[in-house]
C-alpha positions as CSV (number, residue, x, y, z in Angstrom):
1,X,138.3,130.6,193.3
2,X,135.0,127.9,192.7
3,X,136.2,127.3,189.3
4,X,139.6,126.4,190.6
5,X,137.8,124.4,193.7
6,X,135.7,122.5,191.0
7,X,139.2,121.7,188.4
8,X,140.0,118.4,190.2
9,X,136.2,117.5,189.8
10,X,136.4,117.7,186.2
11,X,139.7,115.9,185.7
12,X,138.1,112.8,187.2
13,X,134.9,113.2,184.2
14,X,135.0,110.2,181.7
15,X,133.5,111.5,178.7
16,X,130.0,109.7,179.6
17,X,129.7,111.2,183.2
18,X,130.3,114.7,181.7
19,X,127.5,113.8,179.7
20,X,125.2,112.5,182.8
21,X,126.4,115.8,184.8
22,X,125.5,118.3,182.1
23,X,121.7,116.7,181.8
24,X,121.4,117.1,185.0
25,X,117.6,119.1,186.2
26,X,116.4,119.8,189.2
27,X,113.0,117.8,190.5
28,X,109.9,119.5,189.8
29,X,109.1,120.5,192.9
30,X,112.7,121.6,193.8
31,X,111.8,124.0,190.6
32,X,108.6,125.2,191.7
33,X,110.3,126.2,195.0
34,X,112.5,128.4,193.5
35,X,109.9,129.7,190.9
36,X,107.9,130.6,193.8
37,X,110.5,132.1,196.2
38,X,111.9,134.1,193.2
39,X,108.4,135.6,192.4
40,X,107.9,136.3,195.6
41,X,111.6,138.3,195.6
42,X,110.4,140.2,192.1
43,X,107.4,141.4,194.3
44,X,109.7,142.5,197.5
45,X,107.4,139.7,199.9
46,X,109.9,137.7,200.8
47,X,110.0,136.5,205.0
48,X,113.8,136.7,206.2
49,X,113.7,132.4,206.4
50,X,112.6,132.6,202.4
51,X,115.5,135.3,201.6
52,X,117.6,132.9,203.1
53,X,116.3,129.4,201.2
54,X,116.3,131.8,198.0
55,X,119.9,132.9,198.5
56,X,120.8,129.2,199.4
57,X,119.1,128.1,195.9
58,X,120.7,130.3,194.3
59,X,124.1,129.8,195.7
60,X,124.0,126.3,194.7
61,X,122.3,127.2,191.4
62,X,125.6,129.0,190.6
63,X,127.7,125.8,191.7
64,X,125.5,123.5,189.8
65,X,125.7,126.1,186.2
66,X,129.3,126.1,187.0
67,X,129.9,122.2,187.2
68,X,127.3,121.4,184.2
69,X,129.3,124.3,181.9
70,X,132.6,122.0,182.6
71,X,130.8,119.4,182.1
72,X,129.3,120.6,178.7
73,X,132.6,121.2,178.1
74,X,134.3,118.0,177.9
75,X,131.4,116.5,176.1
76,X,132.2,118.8,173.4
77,X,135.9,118.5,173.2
78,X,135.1,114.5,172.8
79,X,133.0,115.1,170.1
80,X,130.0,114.1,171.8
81,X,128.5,117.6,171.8
């Protein structure tokens, strides 16, 4: 179903914002976040309010892999990859 939600999103990439898009990273300290709540899960010492930030990270994670995969996608398919 998200891949299908994101298919508009990807008709409307120009060869150069696919390009943009699939570079994008997260800040660093976004990053550290995630490094630390997901350590944190690996040792089973998460609170209930950093479950929940982790599972939000990682929901949007998914989204983000999914978008920058299109993305990757069309660069490639323009010969740009």
């Amino acid at each position: 179903m998200l891949d299908e939600m994101l298919e508009p999103l990807v008709e409307a990439l120009t060869p150069e914002s696919a390009r943009v898009l699939a570079q994008i990273q997260a800040k660093p300290a976004v990053q550290a976040r995630v490094d630390q709540l997901a350590a944190k899960c690996n040792e089973g010492s998460l609170t209930e309010a950093e479950r929940a930030e982790y599972e939000e990270y990682v929901r949007v994670g998914t989204i983000l892999a999914l978008i920058k995969a299109k993305a990757r996608r069309i660069v490639a398919e323009n010969g740009d990859g």
